[in-house]
FIDRENVEX-210076 format. One line per 2 residues: number of its first residue (from 1); their letters; for each residue x, y, z of C-alpha. Coordinates in steps of 0.2 Angstrom, whole numbers, plus 5000, padded with zeros to 4 digits. Layout:
residues N
NUM = a = X/Y/Z ~ ... $
//
This chain:
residues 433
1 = xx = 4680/5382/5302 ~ 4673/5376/5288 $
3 = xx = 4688/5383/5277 ~ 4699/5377/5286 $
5 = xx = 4692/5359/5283 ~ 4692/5362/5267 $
7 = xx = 4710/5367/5267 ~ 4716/5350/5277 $
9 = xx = 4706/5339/5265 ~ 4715/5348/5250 $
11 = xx = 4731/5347/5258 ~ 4729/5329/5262 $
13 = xx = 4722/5325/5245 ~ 4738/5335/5236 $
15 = xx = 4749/5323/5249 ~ 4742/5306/5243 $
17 = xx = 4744/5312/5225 ~ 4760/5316/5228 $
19 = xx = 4761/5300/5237 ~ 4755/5290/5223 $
21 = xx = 4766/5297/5209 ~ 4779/5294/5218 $
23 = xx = 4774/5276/5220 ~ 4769/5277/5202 $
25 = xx = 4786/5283/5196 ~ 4796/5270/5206 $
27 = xx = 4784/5256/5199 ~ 4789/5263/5181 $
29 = xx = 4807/5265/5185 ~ 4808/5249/5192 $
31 = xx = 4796/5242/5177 ~ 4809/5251/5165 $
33 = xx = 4823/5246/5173 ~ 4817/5227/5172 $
35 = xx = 4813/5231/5154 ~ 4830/5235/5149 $
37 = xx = 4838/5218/5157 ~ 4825/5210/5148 $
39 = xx = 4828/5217/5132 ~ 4848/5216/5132 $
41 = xx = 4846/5197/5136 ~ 4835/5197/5122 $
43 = xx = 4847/5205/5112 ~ 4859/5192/5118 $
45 = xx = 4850/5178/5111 ~ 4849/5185/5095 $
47 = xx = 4867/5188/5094 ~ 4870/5168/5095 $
49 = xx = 4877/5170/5114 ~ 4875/5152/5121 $
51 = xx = 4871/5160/5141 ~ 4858/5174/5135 $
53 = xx = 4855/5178/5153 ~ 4839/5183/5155 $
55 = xx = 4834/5188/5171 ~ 4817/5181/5181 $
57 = xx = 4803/5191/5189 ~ 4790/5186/5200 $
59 = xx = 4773/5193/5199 ~ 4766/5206/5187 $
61 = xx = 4767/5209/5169 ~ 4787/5209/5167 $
63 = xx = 4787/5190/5178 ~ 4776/5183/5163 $
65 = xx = 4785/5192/5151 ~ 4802/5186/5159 $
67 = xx = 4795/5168/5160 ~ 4788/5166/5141 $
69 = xx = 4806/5177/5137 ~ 4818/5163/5145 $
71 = xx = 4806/5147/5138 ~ 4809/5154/5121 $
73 = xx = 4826/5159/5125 ~ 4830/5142/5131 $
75 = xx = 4820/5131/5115 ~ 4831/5146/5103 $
77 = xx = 4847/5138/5111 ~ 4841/5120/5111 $
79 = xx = 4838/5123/5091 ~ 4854/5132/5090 $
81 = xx = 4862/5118/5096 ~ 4853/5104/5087 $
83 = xx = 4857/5113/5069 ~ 4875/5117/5074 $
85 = xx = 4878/5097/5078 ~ 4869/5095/5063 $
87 = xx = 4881/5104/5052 ~ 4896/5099/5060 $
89 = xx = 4889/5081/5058 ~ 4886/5088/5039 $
91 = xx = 4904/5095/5037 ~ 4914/5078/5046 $
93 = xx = 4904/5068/5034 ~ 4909/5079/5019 $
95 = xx = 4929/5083/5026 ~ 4930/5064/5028 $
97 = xx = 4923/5059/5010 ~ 4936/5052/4996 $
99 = xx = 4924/5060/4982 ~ 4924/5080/4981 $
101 = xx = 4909/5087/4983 ~ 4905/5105/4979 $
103 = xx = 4889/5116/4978 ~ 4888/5132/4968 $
105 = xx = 4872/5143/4965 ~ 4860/5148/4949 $
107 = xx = 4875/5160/4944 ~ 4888/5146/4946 $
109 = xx = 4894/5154/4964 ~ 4903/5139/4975 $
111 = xx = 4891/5140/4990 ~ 4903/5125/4997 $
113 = xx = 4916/5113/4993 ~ 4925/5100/5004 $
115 = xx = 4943/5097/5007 ~ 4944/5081/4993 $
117 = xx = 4937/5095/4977 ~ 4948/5108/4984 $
119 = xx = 4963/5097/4984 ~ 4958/5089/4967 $
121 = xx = 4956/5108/4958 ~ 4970/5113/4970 $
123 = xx = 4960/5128/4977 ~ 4961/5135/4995 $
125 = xx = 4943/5131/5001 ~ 4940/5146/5011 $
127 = xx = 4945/5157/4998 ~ 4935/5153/4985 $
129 = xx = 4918/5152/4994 ~ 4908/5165/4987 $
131 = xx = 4917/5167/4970 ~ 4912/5162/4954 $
133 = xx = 4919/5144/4946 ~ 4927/5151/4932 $
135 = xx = 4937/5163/4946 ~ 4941/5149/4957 $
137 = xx = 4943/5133/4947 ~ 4957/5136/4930 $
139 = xx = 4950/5122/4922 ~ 4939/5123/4906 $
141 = xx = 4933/5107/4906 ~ 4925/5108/4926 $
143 = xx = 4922/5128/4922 ~ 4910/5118/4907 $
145 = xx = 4903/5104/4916 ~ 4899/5116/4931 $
147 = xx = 4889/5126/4918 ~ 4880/5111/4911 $
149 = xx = 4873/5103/4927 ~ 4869/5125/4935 $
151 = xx = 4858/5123/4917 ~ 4849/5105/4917 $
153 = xx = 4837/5101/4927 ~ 4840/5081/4926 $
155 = xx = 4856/5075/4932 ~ 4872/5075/4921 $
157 = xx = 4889/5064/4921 ~ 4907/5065/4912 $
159 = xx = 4922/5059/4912 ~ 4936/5076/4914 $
161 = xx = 4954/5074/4913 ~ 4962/5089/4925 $
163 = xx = 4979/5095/4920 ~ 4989/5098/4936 $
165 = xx = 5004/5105/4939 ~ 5018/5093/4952 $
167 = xx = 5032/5101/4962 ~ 5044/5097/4950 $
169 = xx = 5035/5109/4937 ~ 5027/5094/4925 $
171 = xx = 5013/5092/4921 ~ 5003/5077/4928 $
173 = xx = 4984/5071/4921 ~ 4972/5066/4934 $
175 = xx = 4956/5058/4927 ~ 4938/5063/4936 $
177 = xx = 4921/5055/4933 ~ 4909/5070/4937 $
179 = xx = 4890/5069/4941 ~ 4881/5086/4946 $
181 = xx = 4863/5085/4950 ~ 4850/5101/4953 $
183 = xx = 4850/5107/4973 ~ 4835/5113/4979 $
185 = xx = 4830/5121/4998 ~ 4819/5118/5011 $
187 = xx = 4803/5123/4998 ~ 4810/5112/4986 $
189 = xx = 4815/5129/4976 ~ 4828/5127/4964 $
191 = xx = 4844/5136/4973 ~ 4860/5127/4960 $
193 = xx = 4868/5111/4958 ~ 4878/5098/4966 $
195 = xx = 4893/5089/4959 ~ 4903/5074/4964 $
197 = xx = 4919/5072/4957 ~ 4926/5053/4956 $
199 = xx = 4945/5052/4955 ~ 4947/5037/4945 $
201 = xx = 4966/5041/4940 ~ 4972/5024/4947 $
203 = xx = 4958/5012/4937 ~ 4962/5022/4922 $
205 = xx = 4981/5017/4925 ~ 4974/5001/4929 $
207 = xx = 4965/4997/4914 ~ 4979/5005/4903 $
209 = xx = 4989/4993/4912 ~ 4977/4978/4909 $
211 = xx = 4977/4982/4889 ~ 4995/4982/4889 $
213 = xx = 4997/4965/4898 ~ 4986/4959/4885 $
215 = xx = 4993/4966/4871 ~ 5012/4962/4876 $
217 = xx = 5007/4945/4881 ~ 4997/4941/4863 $
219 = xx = 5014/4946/4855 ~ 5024/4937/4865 $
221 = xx = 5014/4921/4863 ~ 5014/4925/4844 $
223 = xx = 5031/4926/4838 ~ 5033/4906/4845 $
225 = xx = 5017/4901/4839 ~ 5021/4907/4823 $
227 = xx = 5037/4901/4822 ~ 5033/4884/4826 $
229 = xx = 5018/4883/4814 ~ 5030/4889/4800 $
231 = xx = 5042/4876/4804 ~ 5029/4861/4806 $
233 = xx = 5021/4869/4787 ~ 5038/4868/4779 $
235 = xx = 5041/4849/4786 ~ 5026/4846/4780 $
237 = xx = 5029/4851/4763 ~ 5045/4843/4763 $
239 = xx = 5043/4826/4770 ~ 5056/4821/4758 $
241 = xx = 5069/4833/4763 ~ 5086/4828/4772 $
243 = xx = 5088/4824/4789 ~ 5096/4840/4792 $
245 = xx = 5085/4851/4786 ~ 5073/4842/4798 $
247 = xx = 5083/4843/4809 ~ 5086/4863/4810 $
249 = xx = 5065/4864/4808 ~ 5064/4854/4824 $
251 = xx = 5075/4861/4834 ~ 5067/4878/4830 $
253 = xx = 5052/4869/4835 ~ 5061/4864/4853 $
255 = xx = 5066/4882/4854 ~ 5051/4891/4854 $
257 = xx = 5041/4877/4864 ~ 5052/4881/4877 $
259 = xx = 5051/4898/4875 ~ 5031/4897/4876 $
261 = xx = 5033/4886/4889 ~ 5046/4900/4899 $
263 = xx = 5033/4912/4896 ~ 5019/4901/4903 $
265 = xx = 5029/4898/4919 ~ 5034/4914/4923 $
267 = xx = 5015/4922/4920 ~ 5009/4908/4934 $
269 = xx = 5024/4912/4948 ~ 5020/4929/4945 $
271 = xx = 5001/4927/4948 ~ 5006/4916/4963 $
273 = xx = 5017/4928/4970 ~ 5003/4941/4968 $
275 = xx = 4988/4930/4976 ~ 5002/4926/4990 $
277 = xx = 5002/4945/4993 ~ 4985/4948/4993 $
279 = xx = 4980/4935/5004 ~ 4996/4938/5013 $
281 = xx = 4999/4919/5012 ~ 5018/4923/5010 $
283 = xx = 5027/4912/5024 ~ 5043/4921/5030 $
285 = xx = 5054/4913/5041 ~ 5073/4919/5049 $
287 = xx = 5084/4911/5036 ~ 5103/4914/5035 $
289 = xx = 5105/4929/5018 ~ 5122/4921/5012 $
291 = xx = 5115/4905/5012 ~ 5102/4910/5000 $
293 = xx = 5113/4921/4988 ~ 5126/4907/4987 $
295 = xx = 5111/4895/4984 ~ 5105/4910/4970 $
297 = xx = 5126/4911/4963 ~ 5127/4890/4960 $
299 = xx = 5111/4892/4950 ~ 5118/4903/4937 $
301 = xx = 5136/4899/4938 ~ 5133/4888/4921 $
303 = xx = 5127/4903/4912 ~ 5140/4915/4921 $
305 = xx = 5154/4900/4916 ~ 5149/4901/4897 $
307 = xx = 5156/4919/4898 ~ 5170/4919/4907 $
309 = xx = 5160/4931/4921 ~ 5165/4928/4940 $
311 = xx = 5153/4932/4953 ~ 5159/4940/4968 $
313 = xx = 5147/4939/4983 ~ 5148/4950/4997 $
315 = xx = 5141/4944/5015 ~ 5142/4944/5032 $
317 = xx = 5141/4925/5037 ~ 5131/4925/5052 $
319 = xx = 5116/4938/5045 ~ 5100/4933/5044 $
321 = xx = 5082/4941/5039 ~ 5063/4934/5040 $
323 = xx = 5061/4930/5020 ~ 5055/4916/5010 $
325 = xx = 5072/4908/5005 ~ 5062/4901/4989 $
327 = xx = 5053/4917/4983 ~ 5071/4925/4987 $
329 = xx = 5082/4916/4979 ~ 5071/4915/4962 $
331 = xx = 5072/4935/4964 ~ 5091/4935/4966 $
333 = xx = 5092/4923/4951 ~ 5084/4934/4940 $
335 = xx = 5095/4951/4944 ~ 5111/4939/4942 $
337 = xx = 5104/4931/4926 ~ 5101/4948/4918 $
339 = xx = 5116/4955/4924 ~ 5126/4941/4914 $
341 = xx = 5115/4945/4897 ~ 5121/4962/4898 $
343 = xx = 5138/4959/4904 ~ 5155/4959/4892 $
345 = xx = 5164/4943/4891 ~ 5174/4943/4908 $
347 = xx = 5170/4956/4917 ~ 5163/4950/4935 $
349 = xx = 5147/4953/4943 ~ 5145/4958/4960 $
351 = xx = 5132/4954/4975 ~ 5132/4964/4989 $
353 = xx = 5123/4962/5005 ~ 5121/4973/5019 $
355 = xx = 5111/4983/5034 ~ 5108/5001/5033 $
357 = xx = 5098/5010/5045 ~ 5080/5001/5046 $
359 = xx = 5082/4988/5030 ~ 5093/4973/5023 $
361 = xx = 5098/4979/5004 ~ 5104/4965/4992 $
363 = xx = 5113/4972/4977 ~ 5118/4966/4961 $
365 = xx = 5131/4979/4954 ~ 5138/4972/4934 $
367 = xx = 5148/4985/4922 ~ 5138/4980/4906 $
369 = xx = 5131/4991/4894 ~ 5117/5000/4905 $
371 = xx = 5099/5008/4903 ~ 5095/5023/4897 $
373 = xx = 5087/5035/4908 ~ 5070/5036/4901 $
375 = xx = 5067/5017/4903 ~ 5072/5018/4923 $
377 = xx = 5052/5021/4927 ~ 5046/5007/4916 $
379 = xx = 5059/4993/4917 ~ 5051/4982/4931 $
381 = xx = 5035/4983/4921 ~ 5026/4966/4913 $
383 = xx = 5033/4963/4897 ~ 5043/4981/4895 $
385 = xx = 5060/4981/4886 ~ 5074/4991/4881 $
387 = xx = 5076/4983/4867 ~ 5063/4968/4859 $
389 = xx = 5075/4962/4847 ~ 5091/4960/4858 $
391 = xx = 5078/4953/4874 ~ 5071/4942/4864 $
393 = xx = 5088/4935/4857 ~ 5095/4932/4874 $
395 = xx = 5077/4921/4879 ~ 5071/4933/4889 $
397 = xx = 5052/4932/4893 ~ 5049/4951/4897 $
399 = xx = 5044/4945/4915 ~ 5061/4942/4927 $
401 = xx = 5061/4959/4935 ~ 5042/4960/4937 $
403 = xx = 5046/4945/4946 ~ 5058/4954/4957 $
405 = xx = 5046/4968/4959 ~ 5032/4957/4967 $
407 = xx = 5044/4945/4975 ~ 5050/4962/4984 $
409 = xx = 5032/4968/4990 ~ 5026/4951/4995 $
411 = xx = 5041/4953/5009 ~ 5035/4971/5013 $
413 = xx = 5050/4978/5002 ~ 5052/4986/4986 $
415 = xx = 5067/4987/4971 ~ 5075/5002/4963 $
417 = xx = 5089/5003/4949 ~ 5100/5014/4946 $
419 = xx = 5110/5015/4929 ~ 5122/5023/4917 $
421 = xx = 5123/5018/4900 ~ 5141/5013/4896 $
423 = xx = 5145/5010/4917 ~ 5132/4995/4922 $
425 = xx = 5119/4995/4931 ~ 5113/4993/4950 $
427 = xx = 5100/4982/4955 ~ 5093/4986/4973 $
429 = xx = 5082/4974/4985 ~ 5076/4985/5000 $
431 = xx = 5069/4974/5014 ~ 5062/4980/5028 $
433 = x = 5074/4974/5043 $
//
């Protein structure tokens, strides 16, 4: 009897075991099981997935584990999402900057470089990451500078000139102030350098500009003064000389005081016309064209008279623009007046207005002895002639077509010539209608 309690106890004991490793083994499979959901959604957060999906468990080891896994998970993807607003914050701020900006490592390696730099170098910005300066950027001068600022550990500045090359295969100079200082990281190491390139093209032009306005207008305002002071010294020498001889040192006199005084009066309407523009003070008002041309012909018939040149003009009657009749009409007066300087005795001069498309185009078309090509991008410049000894003969101030130019902006428009030497020239006025 006694063995065969001993026999039920082991049996029973061997069914429990059996009992419990089953239980054990589903408890591990199901602990595995959780395991491996836990550790792809882990995986999922490492991979930058924004929705990790990380499963919860309650109770037991894998429910803390699953709760401390998603809290991380879910400050992971607020700081994911903090940095990557950051740098697009970073990268709007740099794409929407006039100034290039560009960052290259110890071994002068462009880390970055926003759209103004690429499009100053004329680089492909997503090419060039990575690469070495002197790969990317085929400019000695930048390639230098780079290696300068890489090499300093103060901040440096120059003024480049990049050498680019237009559509129309010339070459075109574009001036850049560069300022490169060291770049450090987070633990202030030093990892490069930053440069910042100015494009100051247009203040270079500017000042070129400003140095030939004053130059051209201390020569002009020389020739009178100089004329008139010789002419006063010689009277004065010669008190006793006859009343022609006075006379033709006066009358000299007369001529270059006008002169000056032309000079004087065209250098004011011309800074009028300009401070009208800026301040956009220029009244326009709907005024009738062919009155305006016809009031622009009667003021240089005399001249046109004196040299047997007719003027034709060419006008609808009843068409009218928003203009300043005044501004206008000094503009027209001008293009007529230099067509009759450079016009043969008797051959007419003609005026044409009319509507094309989406602007009102006033032409002055004469048959005199034209402009050479090469002067064409310079002629409505302050003071710029074709030729200083025959201008200056026919009393021309070097102003008129500046003039025009200006008067022309001011009305939202602009002027463009075209010319052939022997055939005449072709003034246009573009208004906007």
């Amino acid at each position: 009897m006694l063995y065969i309690a001993d026999s039920a106890g082991l049996q029973a004991a061997l069914v429990l075991s059996l009992i419990a490793c089953v239980v054990m083994a589903c408890l591990m499979y199901r602990t595995g099981k959780r395991l491996r959901h836990l550790r792809r959604g882990v995986d999922r957060v490492t991979e930058g997935h924004s929705d990790p999906m990380i499963p919860f468990y309650n109770g037991g080891l894998t429910g803390i584990l699953s709760t401390s896994l998603n809290r991380m998970a879910d400050a992971y993807d607020q700081r994911m999402r903090k940095l990557s607003e950051q740098q697009n914050e970073n990268e709007a701020i740099l794409t929407s900057m006039v100034e290039g900006v560009l960052a290259v490592d110890l071994d002068e390696r462009l880390i970055s470089i926003n759209k103004a730099a690429a499009r100053l170098l004329r680089v492909d910005p997503y090419r060039v990451e990575g690469r070495s300066i002197q790969e990317s950027v085929r400019n000695t001068a930048v390639q230098q500078f780079v290696g300068r600022a890489v090499s300093s550990e103060n901040p440096v500045e120059d003024d480049l000139v990049i050498r680019l090359m237009g559509e129309d295969n010339e070459t075109r100079e574009r001036y850049v102030q560069a300022q490169g200082a060291p770049l450090h990281d987070a633990a202030n190491k030093r990892i490069g350098a930053l440069i910042v390139l100015h494009d100051v093209t247009r203040l270079r032009r500017l000042e070129m500009i400003r140095r030939d306005f004053v130059a051209n207008v201390s020569h002009e305002l020389k020739t009178p003064i100089t004329a008139i002071k010789g002419s006063v010294e010689t009277l004065l020498d010669s008190m006793n000389g006859g009343p022609e001889e006075n006379e033709q040192f006066l009358n000299i006199i007369a001529r270059q005081g006008d002169r000056l005084n032309a000079i004087v009066e065209d250098l004011l309407a011309l800074a009028r016309i300009e401070q009208g523009t800026e301040r956009d003070t220029v009244e326009l008002e709907e005024h009738n064209v062919r009155d305006v041309l016809r009031a622009a012909v009667e003021m240089c018939s005399i001249n046109a008279t004196s040299r047997d040149i007719a003027i034709d003009l060419t006008c609808n009657a009843t068409m009218t623009a928003r203009i300043n009749a005044p501004l206008m009409e000094q503009a027209v007066v001008n293009l007529i007046d230099n067509a009759i300087k450079y016009s043969p005795e008797g051959v007419p001069i003609r005026i044409d207005a009319d509507l094309k498309e989406s602007e009102l185009q006033i032409a002055v078309i004469d048959e005199g002895v034209g402009i050479e090509r090469e002067h064409l991008p310079r002629l409505f410049e302050r003071f710029y002639r074709t030729d200083n000894a025959r201008s200056r003969a026919m009393g021309g101030t070097g102003l008129g077509l500046a003039i025009v130019k200006h008067i022309a902006q001011a009305h939202g428009g602009r002027v463009t010539v075209e010319s052939t030497v022997g055939k005449g020239s072709t003034f246009r006025i573009h208004l906007p209608r």
